[in-house]
C-alpha positions as CSV (number, residue, x, y, z in Angstrom):
1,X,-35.7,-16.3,68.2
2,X,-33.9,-18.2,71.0
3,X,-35.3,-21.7,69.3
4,X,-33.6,-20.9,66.0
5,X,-30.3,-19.7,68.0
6,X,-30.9,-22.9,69.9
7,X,-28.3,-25.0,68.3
8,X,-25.7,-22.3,68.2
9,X,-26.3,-22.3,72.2
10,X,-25.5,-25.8,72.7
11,X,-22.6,-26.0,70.8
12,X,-21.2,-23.0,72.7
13,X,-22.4,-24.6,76.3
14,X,-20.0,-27.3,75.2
15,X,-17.1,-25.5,74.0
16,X,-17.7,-23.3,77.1
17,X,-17.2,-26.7,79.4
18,X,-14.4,-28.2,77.7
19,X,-12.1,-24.8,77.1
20,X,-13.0,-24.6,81.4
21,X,-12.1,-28.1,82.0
22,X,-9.1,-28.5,79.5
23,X,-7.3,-25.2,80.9
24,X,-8.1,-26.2,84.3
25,X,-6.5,-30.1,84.1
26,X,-3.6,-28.6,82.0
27,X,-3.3,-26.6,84.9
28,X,-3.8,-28.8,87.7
29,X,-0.1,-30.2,88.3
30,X,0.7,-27.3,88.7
31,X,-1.8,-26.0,91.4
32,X,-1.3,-29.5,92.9
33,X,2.3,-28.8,93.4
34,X,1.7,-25.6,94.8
35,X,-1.0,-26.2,97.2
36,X,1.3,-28.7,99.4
37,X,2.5,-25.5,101.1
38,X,0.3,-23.0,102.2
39,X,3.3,-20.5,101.7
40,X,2.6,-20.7,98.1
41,X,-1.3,-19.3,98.7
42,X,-0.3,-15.8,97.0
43,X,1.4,-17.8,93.9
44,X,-2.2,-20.0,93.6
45,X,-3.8,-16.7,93.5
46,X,-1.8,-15.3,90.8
47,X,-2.1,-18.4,89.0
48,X,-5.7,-18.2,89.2
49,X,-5.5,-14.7,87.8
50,X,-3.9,-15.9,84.9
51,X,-5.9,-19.2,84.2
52,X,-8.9,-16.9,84.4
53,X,-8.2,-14.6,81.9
54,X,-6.7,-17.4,79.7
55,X,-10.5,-19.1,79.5
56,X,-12.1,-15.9,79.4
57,X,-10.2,-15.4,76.3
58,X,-10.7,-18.4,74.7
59,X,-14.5,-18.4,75.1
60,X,-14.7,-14.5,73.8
61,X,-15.9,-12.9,76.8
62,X,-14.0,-9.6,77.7
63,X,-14.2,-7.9,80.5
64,X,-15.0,-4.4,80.7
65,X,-14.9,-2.0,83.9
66,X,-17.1,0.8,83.4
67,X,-16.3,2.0,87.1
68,X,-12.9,1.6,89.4
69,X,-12.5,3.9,92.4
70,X,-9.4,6.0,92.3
71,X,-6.1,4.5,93.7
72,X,-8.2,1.6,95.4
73,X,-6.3,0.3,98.3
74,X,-5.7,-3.7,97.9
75,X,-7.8,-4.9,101.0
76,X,-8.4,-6.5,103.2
77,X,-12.3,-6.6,102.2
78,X,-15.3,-8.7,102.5
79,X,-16.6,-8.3,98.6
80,X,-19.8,-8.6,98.1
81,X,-21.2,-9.1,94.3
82,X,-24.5,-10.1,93.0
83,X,-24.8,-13.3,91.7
84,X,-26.3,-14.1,88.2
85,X,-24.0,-16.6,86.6
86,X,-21.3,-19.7,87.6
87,X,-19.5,-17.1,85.1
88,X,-18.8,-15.2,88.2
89,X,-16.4,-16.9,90.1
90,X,-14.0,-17.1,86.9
91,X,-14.4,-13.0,86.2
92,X,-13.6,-12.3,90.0
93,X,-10.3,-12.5,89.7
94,X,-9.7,-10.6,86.6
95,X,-11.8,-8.1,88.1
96,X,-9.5,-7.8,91.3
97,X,-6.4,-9.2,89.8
98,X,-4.2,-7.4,92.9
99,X,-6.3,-8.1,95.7
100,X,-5.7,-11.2,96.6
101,X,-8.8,-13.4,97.7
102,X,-10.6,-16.6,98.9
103,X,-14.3,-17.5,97.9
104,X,-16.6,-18.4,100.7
105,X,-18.8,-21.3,98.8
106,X,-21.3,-24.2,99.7
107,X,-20.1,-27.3,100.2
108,X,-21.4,-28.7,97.3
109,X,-18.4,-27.6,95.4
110,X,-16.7,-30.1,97.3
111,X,-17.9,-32.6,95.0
112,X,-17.0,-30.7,91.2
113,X,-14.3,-32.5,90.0
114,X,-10.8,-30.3,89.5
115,X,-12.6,-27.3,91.2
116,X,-12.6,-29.0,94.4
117,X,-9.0,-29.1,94.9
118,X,-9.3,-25.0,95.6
119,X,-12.1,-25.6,98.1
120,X,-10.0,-28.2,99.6
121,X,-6.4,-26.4,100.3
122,X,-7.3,-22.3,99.6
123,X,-10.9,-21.5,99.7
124,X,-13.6,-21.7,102.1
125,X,-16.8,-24.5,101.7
126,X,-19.3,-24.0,104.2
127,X,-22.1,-26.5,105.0
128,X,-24.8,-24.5,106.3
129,X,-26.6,-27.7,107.5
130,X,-23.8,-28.8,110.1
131,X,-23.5,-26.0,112.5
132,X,-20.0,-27.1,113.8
133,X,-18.9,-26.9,109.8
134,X,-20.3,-23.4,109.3
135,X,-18.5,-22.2,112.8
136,X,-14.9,-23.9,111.3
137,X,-15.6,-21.9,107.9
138,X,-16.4,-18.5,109.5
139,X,-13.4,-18.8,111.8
140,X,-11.2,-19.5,109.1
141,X,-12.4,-17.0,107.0
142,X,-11.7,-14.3,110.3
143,X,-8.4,-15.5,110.5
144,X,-7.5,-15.3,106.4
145,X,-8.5,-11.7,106.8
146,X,-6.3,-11.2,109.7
147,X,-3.6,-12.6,107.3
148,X,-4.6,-9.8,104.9
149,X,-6.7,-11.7,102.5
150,X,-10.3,-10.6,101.3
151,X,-12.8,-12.6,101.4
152,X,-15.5,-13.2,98.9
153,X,-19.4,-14.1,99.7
154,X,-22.6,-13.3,97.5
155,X,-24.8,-12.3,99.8
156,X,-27.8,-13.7,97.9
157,X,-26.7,-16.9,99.3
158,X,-26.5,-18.1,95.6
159,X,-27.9,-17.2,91.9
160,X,-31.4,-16.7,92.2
161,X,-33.9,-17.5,89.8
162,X,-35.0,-14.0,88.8
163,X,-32.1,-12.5,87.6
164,X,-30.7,-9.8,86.9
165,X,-33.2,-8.8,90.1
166,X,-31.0,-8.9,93.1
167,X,-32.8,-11.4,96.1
168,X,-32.6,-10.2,99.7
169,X,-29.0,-9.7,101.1
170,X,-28.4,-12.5,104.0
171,X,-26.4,-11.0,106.9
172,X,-23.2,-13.6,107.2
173,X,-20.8,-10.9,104.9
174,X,-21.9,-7.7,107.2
175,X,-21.6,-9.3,110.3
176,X,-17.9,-10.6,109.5
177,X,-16.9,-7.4,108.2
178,X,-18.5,-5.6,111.4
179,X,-16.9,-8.1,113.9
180,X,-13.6,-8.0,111.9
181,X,-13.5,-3.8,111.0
182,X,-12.7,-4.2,107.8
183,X,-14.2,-2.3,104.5
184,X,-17.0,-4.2,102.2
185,X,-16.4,-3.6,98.7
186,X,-19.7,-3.9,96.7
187,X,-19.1,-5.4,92.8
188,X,-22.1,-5.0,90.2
189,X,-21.8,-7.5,87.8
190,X,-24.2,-6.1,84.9
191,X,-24.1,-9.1,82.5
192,X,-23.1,-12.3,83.3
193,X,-27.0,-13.4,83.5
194,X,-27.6,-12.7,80.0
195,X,-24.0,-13.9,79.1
196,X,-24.0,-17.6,80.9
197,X,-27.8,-18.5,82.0
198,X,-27.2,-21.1,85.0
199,X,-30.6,-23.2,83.8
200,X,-31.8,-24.7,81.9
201,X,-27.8,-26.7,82.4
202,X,-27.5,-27.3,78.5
203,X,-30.1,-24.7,76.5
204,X,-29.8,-21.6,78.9
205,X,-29.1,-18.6,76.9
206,X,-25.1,-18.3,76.7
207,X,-23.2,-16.5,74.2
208,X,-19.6,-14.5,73.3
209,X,-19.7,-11.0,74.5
210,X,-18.5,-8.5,76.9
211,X,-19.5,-8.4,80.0
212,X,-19.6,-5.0,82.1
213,X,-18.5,-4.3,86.0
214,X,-18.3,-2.0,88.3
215,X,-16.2,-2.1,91.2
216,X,-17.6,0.6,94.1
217,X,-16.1,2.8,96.6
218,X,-15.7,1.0,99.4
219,X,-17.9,0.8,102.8
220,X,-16.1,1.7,105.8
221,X,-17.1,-0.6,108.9
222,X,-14.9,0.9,111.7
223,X,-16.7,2.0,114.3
224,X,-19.6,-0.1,113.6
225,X,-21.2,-2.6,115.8
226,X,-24.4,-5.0,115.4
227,X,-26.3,-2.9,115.8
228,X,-25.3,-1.3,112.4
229,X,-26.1,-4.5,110.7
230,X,-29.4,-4.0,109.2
231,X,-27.8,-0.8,107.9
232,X,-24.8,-2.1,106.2
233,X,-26.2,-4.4,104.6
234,X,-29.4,-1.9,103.0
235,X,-26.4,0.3,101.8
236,X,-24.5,-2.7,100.5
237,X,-27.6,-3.9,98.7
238,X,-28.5,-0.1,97.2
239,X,-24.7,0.4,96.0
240,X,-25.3,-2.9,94.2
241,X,-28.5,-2.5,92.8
242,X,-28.6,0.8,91.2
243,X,-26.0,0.3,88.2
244,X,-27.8,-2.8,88.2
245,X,-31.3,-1.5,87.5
246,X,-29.8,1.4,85.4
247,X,-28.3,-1.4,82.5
248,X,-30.8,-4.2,82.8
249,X,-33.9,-2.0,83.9
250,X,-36.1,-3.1,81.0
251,X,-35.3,-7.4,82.1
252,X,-35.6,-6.3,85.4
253,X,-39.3,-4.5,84.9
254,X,-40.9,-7.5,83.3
255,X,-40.2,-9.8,86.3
């Protein structure tokens, strides 16, 4: 079936890249503009927001929460999400479109034209090889949350190839969130893997749809030291998984 859909996938892929990168350089002056203060942080945010949901709409994807937590407090967090798509990043902030955030990313992104201006001046690239790098990211991502902002990681430490099935948690996310006594906020994304396949780059499955979230109760982390680590992150990773198996438990089974 996917062989006869195959053209139909390709032509999407590519009307997927240029609606991303056509919103995004109409948009660029003005983030340009912007970022030259860091006072205007919150307005880049908002402006985020709204490019977000502008491509989301024009490649028919719709978002649709399936679970919110009553009267949800607007952070500081570390959010932690699984990680099945680059369709991610751009749902985040429709997801959390009043809790203002910075991604934690690899450096790599450094190097993607027009996205690189955000890892630049607002978000957070880390270079895991380079020690001295990784030390600057965390400490900067400590200090953001002391300014109020959340911060997001995906604490699979990137998509991994058997998705939907969630890899091992790394520890980075619980270990800030322990040293800094602030809540994680676990997101299930349920179908951005079968919406946006990362690979194969041009014939991965990819398609119009609606893709399903659920935002969790949050995880209290006062009163918790390192020794609660191993802990935190099990419940982070259970939270997480469980819608996930319940939606995609049939994908997930033939793995």
């Amino acid at each position: 079936m996917k062989y006869l859909l195959l053209p139909f996938i390709i032509v999407y892929r590519i009307y997927f890249a240029v609606v991303f990168f056509t919103v995004l350089t109409i948009m660029y002056p003005i983030f340009w503009v912007l970022l030259l203060n860091d006072k205007h942080f919150e307005k880049v945010f908002r402006l985020k927001v709204f490019t977000s949901r502008v491509i989301l709409l024009l490649d028919f994807m719709f978002l649709k929460k399936i679970r919110v937590p009553e009267n949800l407090p607007n952070g500081p967090y570390v959010i932690c999400s699984n990680h099945c798509s680059y369709l991610d990043i751009i749902q985040m902030y429709p997801i959390l479109p009043h809790t203002k955030f910075m991604f934690i990313g690899k450096a790599e992104l450094l190097r993607w034209p027009v996205l690189n201006i955000f890892f630049k001046k607002v978000d957070i690239a880390v270079n895991r090889e380079k020690r001295h790098s990784a030390m600057r990211s965390i400490f900067r991502a400590k200090k953001e949350i002391q300014n109020g902002w959340s911060i997001v990681i995906f604490p699979e430490g990137g998509i991994p190839p058997n998705n939907p099935k969630l890899n091992p948690f790394k520890s980075g996310a619980f270990k800030m969130a322990i040293e800094e006594q602030v809540p994680i906020l676990p997101i299930t994304l349920i179908d951005t893997w079968r919406l946006f396949e990362t690979n194969p780059p041009l014939t991965g499955m990819a398609h119009p749809g609606i893709s399903r979230v659920v935002i969790h109760d949050p995880i209290p982390t006062t009163g918790l030291t390192k020794k609660d680590l191993v802990n935190l992150r099990q419940q982070t990773f259970d939270v997480i998984n469980e819608p996930l198996m319940h939606y995609n438990k049939k994908a997930i089974e033939k793995l």
